[in-house]
MDAnalysis code that builds the backbone (N, CA, C; Angstrom):
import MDAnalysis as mda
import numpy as np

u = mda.Universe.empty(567, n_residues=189, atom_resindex=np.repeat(np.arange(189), 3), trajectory=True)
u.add_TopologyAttr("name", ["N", "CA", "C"] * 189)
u.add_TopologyAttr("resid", np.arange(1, 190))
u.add_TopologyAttr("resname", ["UNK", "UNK", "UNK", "UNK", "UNK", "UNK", "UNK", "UNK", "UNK", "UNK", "UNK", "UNK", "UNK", "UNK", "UNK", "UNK", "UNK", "UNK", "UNK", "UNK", "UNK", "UNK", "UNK", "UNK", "UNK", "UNK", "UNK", "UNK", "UNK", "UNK", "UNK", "UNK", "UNK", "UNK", "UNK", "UNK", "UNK", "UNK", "UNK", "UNK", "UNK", "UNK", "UNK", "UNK", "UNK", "UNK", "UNK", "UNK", "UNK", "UNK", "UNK", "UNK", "UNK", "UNK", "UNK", "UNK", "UNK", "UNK", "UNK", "UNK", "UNK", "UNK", "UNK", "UNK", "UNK", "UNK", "UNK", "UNK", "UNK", "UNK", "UNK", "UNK", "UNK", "UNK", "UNK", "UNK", "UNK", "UNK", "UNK", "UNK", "UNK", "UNK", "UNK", "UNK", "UNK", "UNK", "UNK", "UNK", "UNK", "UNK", "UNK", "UNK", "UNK", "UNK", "UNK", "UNK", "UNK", "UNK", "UNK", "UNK", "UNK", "UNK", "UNK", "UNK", "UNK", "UNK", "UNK", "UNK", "UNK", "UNK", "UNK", "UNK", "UNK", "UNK", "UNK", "UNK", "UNK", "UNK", "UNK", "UNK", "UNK", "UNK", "UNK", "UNK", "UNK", "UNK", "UNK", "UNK", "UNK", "UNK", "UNK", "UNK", "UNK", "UNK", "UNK", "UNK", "UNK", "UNK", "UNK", "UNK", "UNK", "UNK", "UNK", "UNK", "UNK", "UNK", "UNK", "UNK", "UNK", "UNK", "UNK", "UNK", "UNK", "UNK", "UNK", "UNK", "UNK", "UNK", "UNK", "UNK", "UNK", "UNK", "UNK", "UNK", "UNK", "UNK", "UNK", "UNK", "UNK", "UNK", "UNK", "UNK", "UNK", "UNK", "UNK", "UNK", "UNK", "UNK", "UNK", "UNK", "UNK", "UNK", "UNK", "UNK", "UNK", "UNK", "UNK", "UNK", "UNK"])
u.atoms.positions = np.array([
    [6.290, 12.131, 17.051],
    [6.830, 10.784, 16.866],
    [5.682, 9.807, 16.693],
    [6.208, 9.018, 15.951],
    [4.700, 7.617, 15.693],
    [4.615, 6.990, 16.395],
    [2.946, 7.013, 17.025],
    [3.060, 6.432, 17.898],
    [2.755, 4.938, 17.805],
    [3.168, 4.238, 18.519],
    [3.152, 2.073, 18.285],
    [1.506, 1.823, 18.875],
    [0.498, 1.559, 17.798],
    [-0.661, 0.919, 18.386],
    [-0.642, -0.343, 18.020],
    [-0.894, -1.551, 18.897],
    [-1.752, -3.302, 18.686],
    [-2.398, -2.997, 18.192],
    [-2.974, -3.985, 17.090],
    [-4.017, -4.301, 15.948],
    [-5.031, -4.529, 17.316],
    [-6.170, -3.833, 17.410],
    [-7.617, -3.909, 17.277],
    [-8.606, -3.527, 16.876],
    [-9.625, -3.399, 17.201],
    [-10.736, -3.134, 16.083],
    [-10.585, -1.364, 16.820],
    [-10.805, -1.021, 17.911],
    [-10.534, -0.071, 18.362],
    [-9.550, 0.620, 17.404],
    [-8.145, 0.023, 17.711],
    [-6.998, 1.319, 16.751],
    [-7.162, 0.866, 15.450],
    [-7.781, 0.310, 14.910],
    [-8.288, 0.492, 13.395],
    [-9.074, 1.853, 13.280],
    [-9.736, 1.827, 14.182],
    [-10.613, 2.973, 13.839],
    [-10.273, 4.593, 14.174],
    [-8.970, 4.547, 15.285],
    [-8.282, 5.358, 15.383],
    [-7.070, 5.460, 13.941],
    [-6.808, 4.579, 13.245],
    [-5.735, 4.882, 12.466],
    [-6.348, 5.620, 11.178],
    [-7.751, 5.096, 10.625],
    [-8.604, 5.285, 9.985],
    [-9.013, 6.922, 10.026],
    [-9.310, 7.225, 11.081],
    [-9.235, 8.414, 11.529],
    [-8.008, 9.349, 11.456],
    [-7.004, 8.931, 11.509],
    [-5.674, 9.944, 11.157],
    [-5.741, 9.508, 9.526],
    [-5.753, 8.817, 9.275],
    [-5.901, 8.514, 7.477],
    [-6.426, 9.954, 7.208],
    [-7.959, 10.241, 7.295],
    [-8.644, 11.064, 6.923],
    [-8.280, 12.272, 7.036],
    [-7.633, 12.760, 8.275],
    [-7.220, 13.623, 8.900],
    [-5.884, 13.946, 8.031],
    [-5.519, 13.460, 7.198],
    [-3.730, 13.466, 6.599],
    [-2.922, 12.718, 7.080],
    [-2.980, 12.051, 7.880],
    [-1.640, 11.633, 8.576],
    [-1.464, 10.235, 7.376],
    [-0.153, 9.993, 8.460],
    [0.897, 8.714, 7.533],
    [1.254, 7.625, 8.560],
    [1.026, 6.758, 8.229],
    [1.291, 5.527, 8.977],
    [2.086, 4.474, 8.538],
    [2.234, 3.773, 9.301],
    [3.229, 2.506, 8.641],
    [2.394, 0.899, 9.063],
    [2.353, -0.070, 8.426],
    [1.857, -1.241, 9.021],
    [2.565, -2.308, 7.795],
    [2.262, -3.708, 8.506],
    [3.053, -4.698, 7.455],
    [1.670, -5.228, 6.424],
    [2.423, -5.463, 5.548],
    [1.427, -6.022, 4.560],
    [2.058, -7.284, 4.349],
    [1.655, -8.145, 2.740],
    [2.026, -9.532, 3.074],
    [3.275, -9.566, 2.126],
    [3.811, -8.267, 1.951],
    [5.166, -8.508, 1.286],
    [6.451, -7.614, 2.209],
    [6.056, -6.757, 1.930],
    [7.150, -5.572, 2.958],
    [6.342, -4.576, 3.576],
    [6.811, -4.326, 4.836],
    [6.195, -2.880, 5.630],
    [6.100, -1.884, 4.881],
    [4.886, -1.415, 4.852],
    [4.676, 0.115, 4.328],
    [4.324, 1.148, 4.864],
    [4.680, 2.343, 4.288],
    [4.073, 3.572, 3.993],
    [3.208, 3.746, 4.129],
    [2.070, 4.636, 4.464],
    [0.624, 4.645, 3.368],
    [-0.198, 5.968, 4.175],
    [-0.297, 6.916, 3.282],
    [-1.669, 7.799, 3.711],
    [-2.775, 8.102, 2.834],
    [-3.829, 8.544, 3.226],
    [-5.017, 8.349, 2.135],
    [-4.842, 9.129, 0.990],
    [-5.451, 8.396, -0.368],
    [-5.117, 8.004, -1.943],
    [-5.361, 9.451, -2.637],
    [-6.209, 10.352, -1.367],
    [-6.287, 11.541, -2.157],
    [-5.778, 13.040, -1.126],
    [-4.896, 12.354, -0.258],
    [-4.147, 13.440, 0.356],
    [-2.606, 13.969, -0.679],
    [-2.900, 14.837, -1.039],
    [-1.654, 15.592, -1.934],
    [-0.665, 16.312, -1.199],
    [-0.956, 16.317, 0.356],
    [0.175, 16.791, 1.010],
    [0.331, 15.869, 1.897],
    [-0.210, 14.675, 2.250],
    [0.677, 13.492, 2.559],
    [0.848, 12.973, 1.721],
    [0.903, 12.708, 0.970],
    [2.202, 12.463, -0.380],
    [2.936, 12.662, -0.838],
    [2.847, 14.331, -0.566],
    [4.650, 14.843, -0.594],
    [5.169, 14.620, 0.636],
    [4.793, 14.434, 1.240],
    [5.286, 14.508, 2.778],
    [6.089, 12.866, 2.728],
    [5.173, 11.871, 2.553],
    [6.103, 10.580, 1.879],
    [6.951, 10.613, 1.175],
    [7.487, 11.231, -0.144],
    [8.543, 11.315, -0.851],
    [9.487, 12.119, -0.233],
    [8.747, 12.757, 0.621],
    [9.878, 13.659, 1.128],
    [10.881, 12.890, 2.597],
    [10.291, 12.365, 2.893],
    [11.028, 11.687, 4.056],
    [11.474, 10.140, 3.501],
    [11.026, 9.779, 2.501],
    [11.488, 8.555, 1.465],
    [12.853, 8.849, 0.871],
    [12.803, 10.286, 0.014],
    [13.961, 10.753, -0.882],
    [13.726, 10.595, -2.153],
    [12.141, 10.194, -2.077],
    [11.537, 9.556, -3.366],
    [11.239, 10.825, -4.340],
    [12.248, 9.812, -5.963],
    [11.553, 10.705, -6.823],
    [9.774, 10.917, -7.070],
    [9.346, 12.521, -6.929],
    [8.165, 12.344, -7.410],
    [7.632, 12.289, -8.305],
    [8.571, 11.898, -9.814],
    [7.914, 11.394, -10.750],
    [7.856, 9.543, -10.871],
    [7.877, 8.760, -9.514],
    [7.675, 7.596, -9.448],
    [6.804, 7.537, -8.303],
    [4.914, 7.935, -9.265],
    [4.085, 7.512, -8.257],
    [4.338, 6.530, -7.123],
    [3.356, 7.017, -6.261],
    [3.178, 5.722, -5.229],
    [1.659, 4.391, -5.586],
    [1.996, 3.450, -4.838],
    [0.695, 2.278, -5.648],
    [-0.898, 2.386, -4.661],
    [-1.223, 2.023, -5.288],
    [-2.866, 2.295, -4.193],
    [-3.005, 0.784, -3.855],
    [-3.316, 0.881, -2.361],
    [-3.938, -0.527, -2.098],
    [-5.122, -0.416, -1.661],
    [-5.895, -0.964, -1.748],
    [-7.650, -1.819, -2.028],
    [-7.692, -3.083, -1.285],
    [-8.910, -3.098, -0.856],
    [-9.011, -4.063, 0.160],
    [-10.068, -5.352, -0.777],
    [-10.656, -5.184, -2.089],
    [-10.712, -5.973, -2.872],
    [-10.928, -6.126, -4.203],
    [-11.124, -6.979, -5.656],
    [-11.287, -6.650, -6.788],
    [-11.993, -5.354, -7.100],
    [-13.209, -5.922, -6.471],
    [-14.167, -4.312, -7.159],
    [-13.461, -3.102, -6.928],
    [-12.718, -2.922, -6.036],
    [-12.284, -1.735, -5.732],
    [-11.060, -0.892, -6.575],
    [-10.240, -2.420, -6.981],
    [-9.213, -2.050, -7.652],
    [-9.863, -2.191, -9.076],
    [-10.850, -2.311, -9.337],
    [-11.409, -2.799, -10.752],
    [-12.067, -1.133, -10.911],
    [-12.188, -0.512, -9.998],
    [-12.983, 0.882, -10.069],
    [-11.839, 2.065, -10.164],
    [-10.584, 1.533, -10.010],
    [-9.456, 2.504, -9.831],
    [-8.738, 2.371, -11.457],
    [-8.653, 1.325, -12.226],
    [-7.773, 1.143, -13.386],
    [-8.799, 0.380, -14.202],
    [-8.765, -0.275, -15.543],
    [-9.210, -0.717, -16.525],
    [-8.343, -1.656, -16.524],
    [-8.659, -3.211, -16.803],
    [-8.251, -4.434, -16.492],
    [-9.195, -4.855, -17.604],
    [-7.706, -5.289, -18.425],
    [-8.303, -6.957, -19.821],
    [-8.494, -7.953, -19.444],
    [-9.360, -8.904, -20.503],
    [-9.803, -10.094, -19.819],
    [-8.290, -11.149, -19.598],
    [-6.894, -10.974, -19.451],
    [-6.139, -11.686, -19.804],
    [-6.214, -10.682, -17.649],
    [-5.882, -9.582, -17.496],
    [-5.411, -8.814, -16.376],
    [-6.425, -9.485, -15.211],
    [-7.756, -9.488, -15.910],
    [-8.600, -10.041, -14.350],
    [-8.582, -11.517, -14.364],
    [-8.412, -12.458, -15.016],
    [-7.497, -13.541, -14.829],
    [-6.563, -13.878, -13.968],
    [-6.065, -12.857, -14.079],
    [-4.525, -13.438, -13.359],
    [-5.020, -12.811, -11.996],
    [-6.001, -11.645, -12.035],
    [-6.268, -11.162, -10.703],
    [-6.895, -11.933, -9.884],
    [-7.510, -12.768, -10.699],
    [-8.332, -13.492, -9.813],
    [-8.101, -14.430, -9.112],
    [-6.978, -15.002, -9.796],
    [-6.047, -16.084, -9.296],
    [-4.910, -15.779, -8.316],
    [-4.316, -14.564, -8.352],
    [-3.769, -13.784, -7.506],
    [-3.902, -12.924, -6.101],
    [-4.806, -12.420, -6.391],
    [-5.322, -11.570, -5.517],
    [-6.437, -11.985, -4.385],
    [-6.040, -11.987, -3.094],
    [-5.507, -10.635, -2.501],
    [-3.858, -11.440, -2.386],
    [-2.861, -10.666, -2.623],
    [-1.575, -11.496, -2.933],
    [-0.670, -10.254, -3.149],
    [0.448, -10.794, -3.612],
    [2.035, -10.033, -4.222],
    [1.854, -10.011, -5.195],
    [0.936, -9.252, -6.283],
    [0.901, -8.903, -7.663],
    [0.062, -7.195, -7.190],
    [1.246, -6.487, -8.420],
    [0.618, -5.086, -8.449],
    [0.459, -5.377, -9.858],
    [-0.538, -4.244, -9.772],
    [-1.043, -4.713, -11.766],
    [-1.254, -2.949, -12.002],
    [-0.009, -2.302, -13.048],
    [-0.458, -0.662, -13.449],
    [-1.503, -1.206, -14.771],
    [-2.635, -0.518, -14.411],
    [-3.607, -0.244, -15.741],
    [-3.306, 1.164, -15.923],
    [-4.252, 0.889, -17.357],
    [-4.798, 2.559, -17.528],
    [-6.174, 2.936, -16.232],
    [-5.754, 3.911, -15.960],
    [-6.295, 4.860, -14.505],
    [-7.581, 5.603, -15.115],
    [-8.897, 5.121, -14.013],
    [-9.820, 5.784, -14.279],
    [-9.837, 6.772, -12.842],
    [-9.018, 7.588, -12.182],
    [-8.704, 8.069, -11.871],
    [-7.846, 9.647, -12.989],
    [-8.847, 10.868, -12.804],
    [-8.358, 11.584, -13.483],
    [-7.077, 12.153, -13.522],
    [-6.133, 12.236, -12.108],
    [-5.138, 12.361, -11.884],
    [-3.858, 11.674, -12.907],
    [-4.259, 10.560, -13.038],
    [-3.270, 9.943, -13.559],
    [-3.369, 8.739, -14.702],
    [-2.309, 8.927, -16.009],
    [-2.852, 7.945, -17.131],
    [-2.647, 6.658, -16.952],
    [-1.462, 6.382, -15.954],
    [-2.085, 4.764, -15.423],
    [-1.845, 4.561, -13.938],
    [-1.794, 3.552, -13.648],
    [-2.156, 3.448, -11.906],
    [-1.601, 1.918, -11.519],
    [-0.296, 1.864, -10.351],
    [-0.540, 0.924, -9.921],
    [-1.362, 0.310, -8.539],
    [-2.101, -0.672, -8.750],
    [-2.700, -1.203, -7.718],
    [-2.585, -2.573, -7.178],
    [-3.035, -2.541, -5.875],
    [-2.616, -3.989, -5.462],
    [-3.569, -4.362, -4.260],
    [-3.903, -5.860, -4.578],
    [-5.358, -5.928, -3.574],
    [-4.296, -6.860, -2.775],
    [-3.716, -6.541, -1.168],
    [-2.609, -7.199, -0.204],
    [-3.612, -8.619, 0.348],
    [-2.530, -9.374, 1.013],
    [-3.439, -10.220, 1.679],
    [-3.125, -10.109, 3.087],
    [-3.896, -10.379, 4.230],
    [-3.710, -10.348, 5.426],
    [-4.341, -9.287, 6.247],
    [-3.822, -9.034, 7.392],
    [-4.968, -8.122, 8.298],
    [-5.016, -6.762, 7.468],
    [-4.020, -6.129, 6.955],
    [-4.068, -4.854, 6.334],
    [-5.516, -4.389, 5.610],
    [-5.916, -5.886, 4.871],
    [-7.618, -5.753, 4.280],
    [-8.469, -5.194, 5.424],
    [-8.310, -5.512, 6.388],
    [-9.298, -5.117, 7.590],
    [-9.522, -3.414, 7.852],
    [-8.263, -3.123, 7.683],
    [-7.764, -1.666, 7.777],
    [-8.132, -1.236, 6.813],
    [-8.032, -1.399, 5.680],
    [-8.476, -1.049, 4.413],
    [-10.602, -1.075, 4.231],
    [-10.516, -2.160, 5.134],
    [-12.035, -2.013, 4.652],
    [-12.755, -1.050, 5.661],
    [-11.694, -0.809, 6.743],
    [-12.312, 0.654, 7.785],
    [-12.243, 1.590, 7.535],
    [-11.147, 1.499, 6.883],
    [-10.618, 3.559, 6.125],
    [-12.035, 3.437, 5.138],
    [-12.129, 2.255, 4.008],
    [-13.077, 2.591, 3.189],
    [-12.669, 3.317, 2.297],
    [-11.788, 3.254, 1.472],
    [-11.479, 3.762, 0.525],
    [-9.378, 3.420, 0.185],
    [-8.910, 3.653, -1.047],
    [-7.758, 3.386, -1.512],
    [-6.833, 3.935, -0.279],
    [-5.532, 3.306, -0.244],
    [-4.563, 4.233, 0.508],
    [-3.470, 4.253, -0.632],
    [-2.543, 5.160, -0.755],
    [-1.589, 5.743, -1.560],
    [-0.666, 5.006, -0.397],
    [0.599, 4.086, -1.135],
    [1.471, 3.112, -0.199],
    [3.036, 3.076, -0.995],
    [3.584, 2.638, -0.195],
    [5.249, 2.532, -0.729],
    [6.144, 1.725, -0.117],
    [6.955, 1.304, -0.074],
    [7.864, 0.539, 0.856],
    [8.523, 1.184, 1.911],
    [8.700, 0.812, 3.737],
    [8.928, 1.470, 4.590],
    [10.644, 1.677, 4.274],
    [11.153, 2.557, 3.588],
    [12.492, 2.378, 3.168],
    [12.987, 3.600, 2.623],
    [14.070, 4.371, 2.858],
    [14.734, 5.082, 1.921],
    [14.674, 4.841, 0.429],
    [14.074, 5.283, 0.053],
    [14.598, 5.152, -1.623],
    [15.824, 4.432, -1.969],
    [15.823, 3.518, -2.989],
    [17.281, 2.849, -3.351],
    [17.466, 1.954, -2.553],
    [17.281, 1.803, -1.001],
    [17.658, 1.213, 0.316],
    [16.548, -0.044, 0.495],
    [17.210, -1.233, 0.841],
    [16.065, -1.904, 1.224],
    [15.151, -1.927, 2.253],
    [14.187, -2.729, 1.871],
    [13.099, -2.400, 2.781],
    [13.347, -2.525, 4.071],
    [13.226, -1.611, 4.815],
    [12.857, -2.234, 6.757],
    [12.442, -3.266, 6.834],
    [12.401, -4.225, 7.723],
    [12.332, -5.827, 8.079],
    [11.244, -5.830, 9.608],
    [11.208, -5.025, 10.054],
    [10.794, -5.026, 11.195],
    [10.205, -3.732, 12.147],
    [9.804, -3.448, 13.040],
    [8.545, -2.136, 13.632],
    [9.714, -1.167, 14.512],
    [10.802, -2.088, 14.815],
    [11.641, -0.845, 15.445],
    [12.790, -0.330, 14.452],
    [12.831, -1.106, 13.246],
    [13.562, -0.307, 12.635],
    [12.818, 0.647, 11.638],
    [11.815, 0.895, 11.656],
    [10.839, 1.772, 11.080],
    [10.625, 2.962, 12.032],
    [10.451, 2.755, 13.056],
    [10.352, 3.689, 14.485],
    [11.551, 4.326, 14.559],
    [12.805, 3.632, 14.301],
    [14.040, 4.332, 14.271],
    [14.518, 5.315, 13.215],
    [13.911, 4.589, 11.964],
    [14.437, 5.523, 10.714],
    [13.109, 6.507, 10.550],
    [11.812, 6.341, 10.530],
    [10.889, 6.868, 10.769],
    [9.557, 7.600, 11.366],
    [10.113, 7.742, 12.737],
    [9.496, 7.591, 13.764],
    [8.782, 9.070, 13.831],
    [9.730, 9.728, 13.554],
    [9.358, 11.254, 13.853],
    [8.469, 11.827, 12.676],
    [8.110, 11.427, 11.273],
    [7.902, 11.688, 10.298],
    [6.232, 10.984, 10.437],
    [6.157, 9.909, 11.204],
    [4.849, 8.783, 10.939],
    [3.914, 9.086, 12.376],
    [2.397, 9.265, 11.881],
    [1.534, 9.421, 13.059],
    [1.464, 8.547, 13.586],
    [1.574, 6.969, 13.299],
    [0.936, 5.991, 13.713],
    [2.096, 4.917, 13.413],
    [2.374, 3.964, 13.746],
    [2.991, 2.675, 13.050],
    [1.894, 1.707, 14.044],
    [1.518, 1.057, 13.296],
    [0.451, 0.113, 13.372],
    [1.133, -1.544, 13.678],
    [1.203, -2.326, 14.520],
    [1.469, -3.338, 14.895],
    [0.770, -4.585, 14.587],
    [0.446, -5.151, 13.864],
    [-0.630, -6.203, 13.045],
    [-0.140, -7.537, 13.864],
    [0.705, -7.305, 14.021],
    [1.153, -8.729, 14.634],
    [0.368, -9.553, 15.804],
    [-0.425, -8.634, 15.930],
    [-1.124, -9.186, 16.985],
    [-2.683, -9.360, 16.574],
    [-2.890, -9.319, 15.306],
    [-4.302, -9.834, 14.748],
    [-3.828, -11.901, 14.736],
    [-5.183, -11.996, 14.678],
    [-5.271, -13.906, 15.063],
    [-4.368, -14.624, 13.455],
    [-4.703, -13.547, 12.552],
    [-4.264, -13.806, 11.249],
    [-3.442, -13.366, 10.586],
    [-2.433, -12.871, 11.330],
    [-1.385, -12.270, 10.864],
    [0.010, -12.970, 9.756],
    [-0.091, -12.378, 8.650],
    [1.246, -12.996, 7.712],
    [2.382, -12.269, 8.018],
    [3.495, -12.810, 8.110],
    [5.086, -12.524, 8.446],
    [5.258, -11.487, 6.955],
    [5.291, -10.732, 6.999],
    [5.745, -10.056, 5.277],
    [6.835, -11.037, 4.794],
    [7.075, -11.053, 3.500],
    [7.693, -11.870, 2.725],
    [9.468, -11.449, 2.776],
    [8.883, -9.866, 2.643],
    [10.198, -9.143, 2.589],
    [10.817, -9.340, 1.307],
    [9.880, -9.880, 0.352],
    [10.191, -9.331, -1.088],
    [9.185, -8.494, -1.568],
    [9.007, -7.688, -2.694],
    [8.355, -6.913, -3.271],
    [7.393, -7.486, -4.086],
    [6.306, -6.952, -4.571],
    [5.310, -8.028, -5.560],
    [5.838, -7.746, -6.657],
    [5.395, -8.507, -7.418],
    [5.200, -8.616, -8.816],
    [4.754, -7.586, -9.322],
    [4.937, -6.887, -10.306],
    [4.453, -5.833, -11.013],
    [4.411, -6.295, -12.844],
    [2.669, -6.881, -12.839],
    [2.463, -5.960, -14.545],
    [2.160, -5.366, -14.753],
    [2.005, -4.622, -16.209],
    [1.084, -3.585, -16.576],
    [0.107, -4.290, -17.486],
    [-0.781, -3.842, -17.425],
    [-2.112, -4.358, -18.722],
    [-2.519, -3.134, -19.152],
    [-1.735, -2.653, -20.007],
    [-2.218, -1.278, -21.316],
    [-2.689, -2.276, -22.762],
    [-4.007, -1.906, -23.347],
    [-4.693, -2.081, -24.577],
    [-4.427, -3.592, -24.891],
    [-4.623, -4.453, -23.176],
    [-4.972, -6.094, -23.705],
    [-3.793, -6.965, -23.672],
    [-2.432, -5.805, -23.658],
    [-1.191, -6.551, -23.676],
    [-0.800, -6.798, -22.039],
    [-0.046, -7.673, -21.841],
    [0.439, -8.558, -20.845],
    [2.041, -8.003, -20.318],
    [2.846, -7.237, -19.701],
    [4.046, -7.296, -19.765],
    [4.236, -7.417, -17.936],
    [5.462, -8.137, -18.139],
    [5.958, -7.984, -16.160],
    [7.299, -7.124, -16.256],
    [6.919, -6.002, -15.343],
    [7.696, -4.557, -15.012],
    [9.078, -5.270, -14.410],
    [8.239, -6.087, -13.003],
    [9.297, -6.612, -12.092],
    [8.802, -8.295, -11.428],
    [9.764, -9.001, -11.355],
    [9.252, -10.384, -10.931],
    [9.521, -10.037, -9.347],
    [8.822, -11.238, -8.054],
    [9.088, -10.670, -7.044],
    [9.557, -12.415, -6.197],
])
């Protein structure tokens, strides 16, 4: 069962540590609670779709704790880092084409709020999704994640107790894609 740690610098570095290790955790970001185990675990990733219900031909998004990082994961036009720049760290996912060999494009998203902190301890992408059944909306809150997910998640991470904590929005971001310079929005949020 997952266990409930307070945001400190301490269980950062314990969650960081199950990251590596495979595990799956849950914490809020600045739109909806997520998912997330590290970007190059292939069996915590099925292990997410599998307790999601998620089709696995609808990757999961990588989050990055800042531009360079997401600028090293996809290929971004001068129209895409624009808007990133003005956006980000925020509710915009942006799919590029993926310099990541795995896959021909990639969505990514640089979050805002304590989650960056976590992100800049793991040190590297996390593979993320919405804390939710497939189809189902998102969880709203840490015990209804514990309830629907409890047994499935190493960790659910409690942020609420960093000095800087954002309430998730409890809407979804924005999603464009920037393929060959063009501009399109997938989903408004």
């Amino acid at each position: 069962m997952g266990l409930m740690l307070r945001y400190s610098i301490d269980n950062l570095s314990i969650i960081s540590k199950c990251l590596s290790a495979g595990g799956i955790i849950s914490c809020a970001t600045d739109t909806v609670f997520g998912i997330m185990c590290a970007c190059d675990d292939k069996k915590a990733k099925k292990r997410i779709f599998a307790m999601k219900n998620r089709n696995v031909n609808k990757p999961l998004q990588y989050l990055v704790s800042n531009f360079d990082k997401a600028q090293a994961l996809i290929k971004l036009s001068e129209n895409a880092i624009k808007i990133a720049q003005q956006e980000w760290p925020g509710a915009l996912t942006i799919v590029g084409e993926s310099k990541v060999p795995e896959f021909d494009t990639l969505a990514v998203r640089v979050p805002d709020g304590p989650i960056i902190e976590l992100l800049d301890v793991f040190g590297m992408p996390v593979a993320a999704t919405s804390a939710n059944i497939s189809g189902q909306a998102p969880l709203s809150d840490i015990s209804e994640i514990a309830a629907v997910f409890g047994k499935e998640l190493d960790y659910i991470l409690d942020l609420a107790y960093h000095p800087n904590f954002i309430e998730p929005s409890n809407k979804p971001s924005k999603i464009i894609m920037d393929l060959n310079g063009y501009i399109s929005v997938l989903r408004e949020n």
